[in-house]
N, C-alpha and C positions, 0 to 999 in steps of 0.2 A: 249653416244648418244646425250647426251644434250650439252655437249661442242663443239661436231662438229654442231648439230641444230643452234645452237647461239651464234658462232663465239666467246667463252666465252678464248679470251687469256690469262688472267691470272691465269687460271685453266690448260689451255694446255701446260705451259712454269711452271706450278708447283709453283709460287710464293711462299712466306712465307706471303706475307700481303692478298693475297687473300680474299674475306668474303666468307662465305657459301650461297650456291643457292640455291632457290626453285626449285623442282624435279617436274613437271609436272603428274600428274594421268594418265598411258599409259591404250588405249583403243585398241587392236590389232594393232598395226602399227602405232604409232603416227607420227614416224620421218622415212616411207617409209621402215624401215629395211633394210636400207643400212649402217647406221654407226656400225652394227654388221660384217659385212662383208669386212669392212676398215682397211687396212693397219694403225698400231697403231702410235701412237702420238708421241712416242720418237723411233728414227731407228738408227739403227748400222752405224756407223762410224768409220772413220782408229782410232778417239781417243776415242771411246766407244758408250754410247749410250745418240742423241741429239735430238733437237725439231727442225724440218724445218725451215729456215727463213720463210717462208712466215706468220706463224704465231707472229713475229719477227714485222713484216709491220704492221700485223692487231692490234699487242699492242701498235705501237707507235700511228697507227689512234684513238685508244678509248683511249689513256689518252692525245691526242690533242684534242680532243672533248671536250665541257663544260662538267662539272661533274655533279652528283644528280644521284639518282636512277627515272627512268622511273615515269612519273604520267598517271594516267587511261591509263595503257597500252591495247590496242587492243586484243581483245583475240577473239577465233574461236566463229563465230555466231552458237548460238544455244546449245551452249556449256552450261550444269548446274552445278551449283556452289555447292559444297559438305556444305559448309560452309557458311553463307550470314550474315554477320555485316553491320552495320552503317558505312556509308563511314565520314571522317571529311572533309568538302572542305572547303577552306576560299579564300579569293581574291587573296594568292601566287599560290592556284592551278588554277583560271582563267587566271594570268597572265601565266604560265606553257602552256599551249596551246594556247597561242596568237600564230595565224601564221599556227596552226595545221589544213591541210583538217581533216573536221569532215562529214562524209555519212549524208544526211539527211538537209545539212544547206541553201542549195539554197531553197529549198521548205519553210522551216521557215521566211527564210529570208521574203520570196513573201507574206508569212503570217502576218508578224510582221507591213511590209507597208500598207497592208491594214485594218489591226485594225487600225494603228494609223492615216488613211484617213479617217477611217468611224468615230472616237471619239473624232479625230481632238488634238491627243498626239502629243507631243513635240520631238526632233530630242532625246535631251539627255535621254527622256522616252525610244525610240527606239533601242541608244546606252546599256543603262543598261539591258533592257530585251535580247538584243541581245547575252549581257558577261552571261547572264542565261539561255539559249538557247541551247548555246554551248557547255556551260559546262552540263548542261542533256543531248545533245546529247552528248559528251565524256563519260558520267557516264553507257548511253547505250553500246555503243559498249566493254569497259572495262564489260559491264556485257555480252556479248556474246547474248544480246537480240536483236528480231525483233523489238519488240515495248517496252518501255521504263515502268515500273510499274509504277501505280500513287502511288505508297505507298512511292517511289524513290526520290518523288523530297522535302519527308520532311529533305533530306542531303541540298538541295539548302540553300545558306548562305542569299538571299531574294528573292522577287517577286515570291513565287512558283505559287500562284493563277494565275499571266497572264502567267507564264510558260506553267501551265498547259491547259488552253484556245490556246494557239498557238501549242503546239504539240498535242493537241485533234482537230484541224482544221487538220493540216498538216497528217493528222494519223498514227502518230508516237508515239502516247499513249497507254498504253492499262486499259482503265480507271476500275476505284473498281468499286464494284456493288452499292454503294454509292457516293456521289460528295463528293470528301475529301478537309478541308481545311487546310489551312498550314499556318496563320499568327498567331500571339500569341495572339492578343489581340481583341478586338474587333473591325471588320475592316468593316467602313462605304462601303456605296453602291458608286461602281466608277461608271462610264460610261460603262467601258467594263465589267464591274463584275455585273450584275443584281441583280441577285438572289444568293449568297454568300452562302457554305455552313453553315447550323449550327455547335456552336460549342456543343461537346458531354456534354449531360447533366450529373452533377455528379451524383453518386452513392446513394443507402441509403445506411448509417451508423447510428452509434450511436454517441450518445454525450460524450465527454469527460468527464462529472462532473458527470452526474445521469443517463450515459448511454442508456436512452431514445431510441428505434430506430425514425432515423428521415427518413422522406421520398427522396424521391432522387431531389423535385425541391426547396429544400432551401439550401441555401449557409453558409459557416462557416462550425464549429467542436462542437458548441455547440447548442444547442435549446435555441428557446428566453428567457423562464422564468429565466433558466442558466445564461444569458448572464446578465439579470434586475440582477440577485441576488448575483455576481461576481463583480456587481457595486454598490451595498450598504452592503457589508459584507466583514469583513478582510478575510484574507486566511491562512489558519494550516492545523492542521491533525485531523480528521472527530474521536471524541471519540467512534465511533460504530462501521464504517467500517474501522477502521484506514487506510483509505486512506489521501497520502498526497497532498499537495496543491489544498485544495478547499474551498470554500469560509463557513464558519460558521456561526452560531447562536445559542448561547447556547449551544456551543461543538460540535454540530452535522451541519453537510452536509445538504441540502436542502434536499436530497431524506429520508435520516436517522431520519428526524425531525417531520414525520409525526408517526412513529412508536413509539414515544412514551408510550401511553397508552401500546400500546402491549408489550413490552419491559418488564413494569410494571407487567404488567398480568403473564406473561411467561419468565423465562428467558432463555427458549431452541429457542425462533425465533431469540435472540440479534445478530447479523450481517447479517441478511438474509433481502431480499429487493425484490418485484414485479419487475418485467421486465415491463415497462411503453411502450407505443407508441405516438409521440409528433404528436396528431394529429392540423389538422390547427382552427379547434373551438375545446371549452371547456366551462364548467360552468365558469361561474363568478367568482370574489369573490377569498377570501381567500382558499388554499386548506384545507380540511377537515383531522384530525387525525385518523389512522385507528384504530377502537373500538375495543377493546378486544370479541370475541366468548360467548354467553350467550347457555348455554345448551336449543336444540332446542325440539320439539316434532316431531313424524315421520310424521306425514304430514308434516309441515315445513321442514325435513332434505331430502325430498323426493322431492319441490318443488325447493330445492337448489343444488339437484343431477341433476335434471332434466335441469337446467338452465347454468352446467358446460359441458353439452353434444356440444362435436366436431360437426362441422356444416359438412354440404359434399362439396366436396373439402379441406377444410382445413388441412394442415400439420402440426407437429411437430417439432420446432426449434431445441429440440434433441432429440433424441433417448436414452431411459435407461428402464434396467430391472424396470417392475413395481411389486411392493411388496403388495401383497394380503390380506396380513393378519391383516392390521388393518379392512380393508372391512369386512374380513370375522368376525372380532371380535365387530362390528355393527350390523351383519345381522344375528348374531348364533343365536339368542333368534324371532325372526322374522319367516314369512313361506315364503316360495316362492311366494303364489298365493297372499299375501297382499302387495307386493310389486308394486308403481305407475310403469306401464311403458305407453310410449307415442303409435302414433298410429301403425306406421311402426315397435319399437321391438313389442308389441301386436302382430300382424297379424305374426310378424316372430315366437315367439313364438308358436304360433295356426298352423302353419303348420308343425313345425315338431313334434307337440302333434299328429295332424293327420297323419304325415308321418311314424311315429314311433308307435303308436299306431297299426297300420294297419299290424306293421312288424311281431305282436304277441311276441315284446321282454320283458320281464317282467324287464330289466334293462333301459325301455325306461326314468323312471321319475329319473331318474340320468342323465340322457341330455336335458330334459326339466328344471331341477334345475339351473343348467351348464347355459344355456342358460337366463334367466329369470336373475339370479345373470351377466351375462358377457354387454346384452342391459340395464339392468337398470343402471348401474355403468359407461360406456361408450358410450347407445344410439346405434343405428340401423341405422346412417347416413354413418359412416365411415368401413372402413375393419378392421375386428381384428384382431392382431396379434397371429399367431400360440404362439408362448409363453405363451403369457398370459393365451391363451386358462389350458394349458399343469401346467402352475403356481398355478393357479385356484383350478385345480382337485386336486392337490397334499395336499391341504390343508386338503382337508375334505374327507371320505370313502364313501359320499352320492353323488358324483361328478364324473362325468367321461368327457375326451376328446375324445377320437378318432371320435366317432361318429360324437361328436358337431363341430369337424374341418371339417370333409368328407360333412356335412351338409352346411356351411358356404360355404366350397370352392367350391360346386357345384354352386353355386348362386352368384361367384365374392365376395365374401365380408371375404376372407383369405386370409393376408399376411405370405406365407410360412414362417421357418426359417428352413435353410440349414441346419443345425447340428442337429434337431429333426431328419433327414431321412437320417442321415448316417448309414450304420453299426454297429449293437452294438458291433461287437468281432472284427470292426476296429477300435472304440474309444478304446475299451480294450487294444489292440495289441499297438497304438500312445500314451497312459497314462501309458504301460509297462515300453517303451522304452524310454520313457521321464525320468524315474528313475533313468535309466545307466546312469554313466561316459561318457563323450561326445565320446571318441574316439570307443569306445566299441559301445555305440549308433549307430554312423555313421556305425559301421562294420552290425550291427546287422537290422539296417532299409535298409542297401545294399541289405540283406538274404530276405528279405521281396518284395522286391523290383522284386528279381529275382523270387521266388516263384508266384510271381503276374504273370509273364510273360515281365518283364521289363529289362529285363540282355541283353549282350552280346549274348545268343542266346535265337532265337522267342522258346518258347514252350508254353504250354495250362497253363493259369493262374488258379492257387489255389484257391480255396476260402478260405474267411478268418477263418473260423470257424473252418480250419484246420490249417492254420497256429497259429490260438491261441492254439490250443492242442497243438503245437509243443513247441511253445513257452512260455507256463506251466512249460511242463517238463522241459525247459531251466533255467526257470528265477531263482531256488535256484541253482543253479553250476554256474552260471555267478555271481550271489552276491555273491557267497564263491571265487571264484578268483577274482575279485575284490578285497574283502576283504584281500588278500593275498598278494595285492598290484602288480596284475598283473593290468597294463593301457590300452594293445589290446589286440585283438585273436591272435595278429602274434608271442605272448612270448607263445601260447598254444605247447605241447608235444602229444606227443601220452602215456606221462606216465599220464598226466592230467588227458587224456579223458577214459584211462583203472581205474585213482585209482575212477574218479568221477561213473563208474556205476560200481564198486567193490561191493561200500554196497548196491546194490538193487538185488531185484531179482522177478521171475517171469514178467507180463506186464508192471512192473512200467519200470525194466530195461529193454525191448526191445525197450520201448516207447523213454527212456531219448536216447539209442543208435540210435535209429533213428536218434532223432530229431540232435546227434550232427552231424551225417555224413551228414545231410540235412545241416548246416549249414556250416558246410568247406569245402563239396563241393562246396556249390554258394560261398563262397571266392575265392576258387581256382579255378574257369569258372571264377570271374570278377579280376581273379588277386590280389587280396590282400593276401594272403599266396602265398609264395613259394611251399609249401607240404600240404598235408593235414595228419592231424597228426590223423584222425581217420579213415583210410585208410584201416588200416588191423585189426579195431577194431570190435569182435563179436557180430553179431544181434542175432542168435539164432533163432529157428522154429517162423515161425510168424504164421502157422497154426498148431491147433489141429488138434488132431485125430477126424472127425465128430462121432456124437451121434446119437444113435437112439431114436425113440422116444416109448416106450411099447405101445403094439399093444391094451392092455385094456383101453388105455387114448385116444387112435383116435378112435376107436369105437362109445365114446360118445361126440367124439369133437364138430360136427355140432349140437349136441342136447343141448350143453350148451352155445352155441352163442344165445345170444337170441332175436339180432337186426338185422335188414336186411343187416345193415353198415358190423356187426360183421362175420355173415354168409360169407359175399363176401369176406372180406379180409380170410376168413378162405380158400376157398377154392384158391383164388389166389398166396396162399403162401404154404398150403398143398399139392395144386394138380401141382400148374403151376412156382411154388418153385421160383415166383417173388422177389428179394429183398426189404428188408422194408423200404428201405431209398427211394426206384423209385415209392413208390403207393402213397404218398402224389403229385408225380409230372405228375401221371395219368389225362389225359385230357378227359372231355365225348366224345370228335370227335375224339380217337381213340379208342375208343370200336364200333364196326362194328358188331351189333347183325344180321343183315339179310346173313353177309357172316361168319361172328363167328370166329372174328378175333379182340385180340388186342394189340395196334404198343405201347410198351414201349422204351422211349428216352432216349437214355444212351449218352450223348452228343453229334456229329456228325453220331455216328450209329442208328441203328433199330433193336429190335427183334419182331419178331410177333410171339406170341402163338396163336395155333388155339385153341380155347374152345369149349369143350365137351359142351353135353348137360347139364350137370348136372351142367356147372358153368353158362353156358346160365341162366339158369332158377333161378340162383341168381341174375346174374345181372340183368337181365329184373326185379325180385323185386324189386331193390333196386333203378333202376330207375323210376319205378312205386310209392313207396315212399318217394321218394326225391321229384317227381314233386307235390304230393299229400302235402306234409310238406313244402313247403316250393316253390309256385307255381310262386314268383316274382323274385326269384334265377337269377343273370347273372353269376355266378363264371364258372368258365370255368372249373374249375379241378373235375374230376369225382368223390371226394371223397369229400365229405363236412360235416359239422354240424355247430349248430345251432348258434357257433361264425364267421362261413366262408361263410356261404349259402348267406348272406345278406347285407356283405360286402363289399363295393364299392371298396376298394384297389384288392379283390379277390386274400387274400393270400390262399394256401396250408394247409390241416387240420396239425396238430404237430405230432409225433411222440407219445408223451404220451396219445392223444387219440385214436390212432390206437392199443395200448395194452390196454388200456382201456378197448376196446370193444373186446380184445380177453379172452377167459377163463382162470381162475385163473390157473397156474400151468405152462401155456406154451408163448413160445417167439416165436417172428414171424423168428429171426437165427436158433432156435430150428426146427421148424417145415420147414423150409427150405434144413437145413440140413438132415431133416428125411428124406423130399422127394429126393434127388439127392441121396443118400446112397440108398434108395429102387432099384430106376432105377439102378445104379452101381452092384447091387448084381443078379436084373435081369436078364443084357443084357452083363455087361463087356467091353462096346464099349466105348471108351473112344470118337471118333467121334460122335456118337448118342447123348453123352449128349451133347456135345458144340451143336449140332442143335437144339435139344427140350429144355436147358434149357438158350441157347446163352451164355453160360461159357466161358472162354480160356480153352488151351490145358493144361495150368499146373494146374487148377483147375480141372479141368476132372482126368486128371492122379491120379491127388491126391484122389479122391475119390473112382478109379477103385482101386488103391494100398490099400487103406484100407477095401474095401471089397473084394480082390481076394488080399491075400499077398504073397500065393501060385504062381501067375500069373507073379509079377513082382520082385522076389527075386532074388538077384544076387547069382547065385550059386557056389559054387568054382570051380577053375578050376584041 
């Protein structure tokens, strides 16, 4: 298509000198999509196959033509440039279009005569701006633009300043949001040039010698005193900072030579140096040597804490973990409450004494500690960083964070960090996998990946806490093949993965057999095995026979719960045979006491059990006591205590406080299983229980089977 488009003969006649072409970026149709439907370039003839003369004619025209490759060739307006570099022009490319119509030059033209009427310029002023003119307009059209960039004419080889005045008359410019200039040096005020832009003021940097930052309106690399002391000092290598070529005195650098005494004093500060600022006044006089540290008293080291406090706004040139513990090895023999603080930590301090106070936590003067220690050391102007926080507490067992960050960040003054509020059993799970062989890694962060819900196909993503148990049981059979000098899962067998749960037995091996068929299956869905070599390898009953529980120990079950917390979960689990892992994730706005009804969320589903009277009259106590204990409560889960009730994050009570408060002897699985086996023995209905206790059918069955085994025996035939 391109060589019929561009009459390209020595590509159509096949040459051997040919050069190679630029191939155009097709945008549906660039060349009308006719050259697809064209009779081809070479046709049959009585002595085989030739090229038309006519293309014969068009080769002798292009190599009678002068030669050169095209200059700012014309390209379709409007058209954007994938690529945009610096054009080179110099006076062979003005002479190159001498002669050339260029869009746009009459109007310039009528421009350029009457600047030089109104400024009273010279013809040969007129001729030169005129060869600059042109050549921006050429530089336009080669760029496919309506109006020409002003950033464009910094390619012009001179006069871009009156360039740009004539194509922003003619409005042919499309000028910066700024007046840009283009001359290099300092270019006086002409006639036509009024108001000249300015040129960009430099930057701050530092200084070459003593690093100093300097501000951004002095000129040079180095700060004055630098430059005085580089003029009366030979130049070596600095005996302190062994830095080379800088001007000396007595071995040492300018900046190195104050540190003397300290040097003396210490010799853990020897190469270290203040970060200096060259401002434009200073004392007088000779610079002063920095004195060596005289051991202070606490007042004194308290009015020197208070004077190194961050102002508000002020930043930190870098960022690094801060180390607490000489702090804390200052303050261990001190109290909290003698510590100076200014007026803003004060007043912060005082309100979460009141705010905490009020909460009735008797862990509150461990965030009042926390807190007193965090403003008097860094001040109450700036935001504190979550770490520090977190750094802080770790130190000492009289210190706590969570509270004092939830506290902080309610009032803007906490700088998160991201990696405190990840997952713990996904740092687990990323510090696992970091240990493996890369190849093994990649296979194994794949398995992870899929399990999330991130594979080849959508399914309901895992949670990590389940993937780390899988990934337990994985981690010693992947380090013994490893070990064995296996590199991927793809050398894995199916003799591997039979001899690896050979030596277990009971849960440990049903768990390890899961977990491998869990992992080459997501191999084999994202393709990386051929087979899956645990395919036909035994999992084994994953359900027991359910238990009952003796009828003398539920007798006295409700009389030995002896908290309102305990009662409710007793009867939610004996009567209405809830699972224990769903009552942490019970919410108070699905318990519906006036219709006696409540909706448990089992991810996209619902069950609703209706409740009897008799668990009514639990939970109405327990919401009666909750609001009574704890009357400022926002947590939204209808199960709390005295670490969740008050909780701004409003997590979920744990697991090990919900058997806490059940009686010594029984499990909330226990008594779950009692109740779905009573019902089974009852009624027989395998559908009745999936409605009353919202089970699947294979768990119904399974529990119909084990109280009627009568019922479901396959009998011979």
């Amino acid at each position: 298509m391109a060589i019929r488009a561009e009459d390209d003969a020595e590509w159509a006649l096949g040459l051997q000198e040919a050069r190679p072409r630029p191939v155009q970026l097709i945008v549906g149709g660039m060349y009308g999509d006719r050259s697809a439907d064209a009779r081809p370039l070479r046709r049959p003839t009585k002595t085989g196959l030739k090229v038309g003369q006519g293309w014969w004619i068009k080769f002798r025209r292009q190599r009678a033509a002068p030669g050169g490759p095209p200059v700012l060739q014309q390209q379709v307006c409007g058209q954007l440039a994938l690529f945009t570099v610096p054009r080179v022009l110099t006076d062979a490319t003005v002479s190159a279009i001498v002669g050339r119509p260029v869009a746009g030059w009459e109007q310039c033209r009528l421009v350029i005569e009457v600047m030089a009427a109104e400024h009273g310029m010279s013809v040969g002023w007129q001729r030169a701006i005129a060869e600059m003119v042109r050549l921006a307009l050429a530089v336009r059209e080669a760029e496919g633009a309506v109006r020409l960039p002003e950033s464009m004419l910094r390619d012009l080889p001179s006069n871009g300043d009156a360039v740009r005045l004539v194509l922003l008359r003619a409005g042919l410019l499309d000028p910066a949001p700024q007046p840009m200039r283009f001359s290099t040096t300092n270019q006086p005020t002409t006639t036509y040039i009024t108001a000249p832009a300015p040129l960009p003021p430099p930057a701050p940097r530092s200084c070459r010698d003593c690093h100093s930052w300097m501000a951004g309106d002095k000129r040079g690399f180095r700060c004055t005193p630098c430059r005085h002391w580089r003029e009366l000092h030979p130049v070596g290598r600095c005996g302190r900072c062994r830095r080379e070529e800088l001007p000396l005195r007595g071995g040492r650098c300018r900046t190195c030579r104050l540190y003397r005494h300290l040097d003396d004093g210490g010799p853990a500060a020897a190469g270290a140096a203040q970060l200096v600022i060259d401002l434009p006044h200073g004392v007088p006089g000779q610079a002063q040597l920095v004195p060596v540290a005289e051991p202070a008293s606490s007042e004194d080291e308290d009015e020197a804490v208070l004077s190194l406090h961050a102002a508000r706004g002020q930043e930190p040139l870098f960022e690094m973990r801060r180390d607490w513990s000489p702090v804390m090895a200052r303050l261990r023999r001190r109290s909290y409450r003698d510590l100076t603080l200014t007026g803003a930590a004060r007043a912060l301090t005082e309100e979460l004494d009141r705010l905490r106070r009020g909460q009735q936590d008797p862990a509150y003067r461990k965030d009042i500690r926390t807190l007193t220690i965090l403003v008097y050391w860094l001040g109450a102007e700036t935001a504190f960083r979550e770490r520090d926080v977190h750094d802080l507490a770790l130190l000492d067992p009289n210190l706590a964070a969570k509270r004092v960050c939830q506290f902080l960040a309610a009032r803007g003054l906490l700088a998160e960090d991201r990696e405190l509020h990840r997952d713990a059993d996904q740092v687990w799970v990323e510090a696992t996998i970091a240990t493996m062989p890369p190849t093994v890694a990649d296979e194994v962060s794949l398995w992870v990946k899929v399990l999330r819900g991130q594979g080849r196909r959508e399914h309901e993503a895992r949670s990590y806490d389940g993937i780390r148990r899988y990934l337990a049981s994985l981690q010693p059979v992947l380090a013994a093949w490893t070990r064995s000098g296996i590199t991927t899962l793809r050398q894995i067998t199916s003799d591997h993965a039979t001899t690896a749960v050979d030596d277990l037995t009971g849960s440990a091996r049903r768990q390890l057999a899961i977990s491998l068929r869990s992992l080459f299956r997501a191999l084999r869905q994202e393709r990386v095995v051929f087979r899956d070599p645990t395919r036909n390898l035994p999992v084994g009953d994953l359900k027991g026979i359910p238990k009952s529980v003796p009828s003398d120990l539920l007798a006295t079950l409700l009389d030995r719960a002896t908290t309102p917390l305990g009662r409710l979960v007793v009867a939610l689990t004996a009567v209405h045979a809830l699972p224990g892992h769903e009552m942490p994730t019970l919410l108070t706005c699905d318990l519906d006491l006036a219709h006696g009804t409540l909706e448990a969320r089992r991810g996209l589903l619902r069950h609703t059990p209706y409740i009897e009277e008799f668990t009514h009259g639990l939970a109405a106590e327990w919401l009666t006591y909750r609001h009574r204990r704890w009357p400022a409560s926002t947590n939204p889960h209808l199960l709390v205590s005295q670490r969740t009730a008050l909780d701004p994050d409003h997590p979920p009570v744990s697991m090990t406080m919900l058997h806490r408060h059940l009686p010594k002897g029984f499990t909330l699985d226990g008594l779950r299983q009692d109740r779905i086996l009573n019902e089974a023995l009852e009624t027989g209905d395998p559908l009745k229980l999936m409605r009353l206790f919202g089970i699947t059918e294979k768990t119904a069955m399974h529990y119909v089977t084990t109280a009627h085994p009568e019922r479901t025996a396959k009998l011979p035939r």
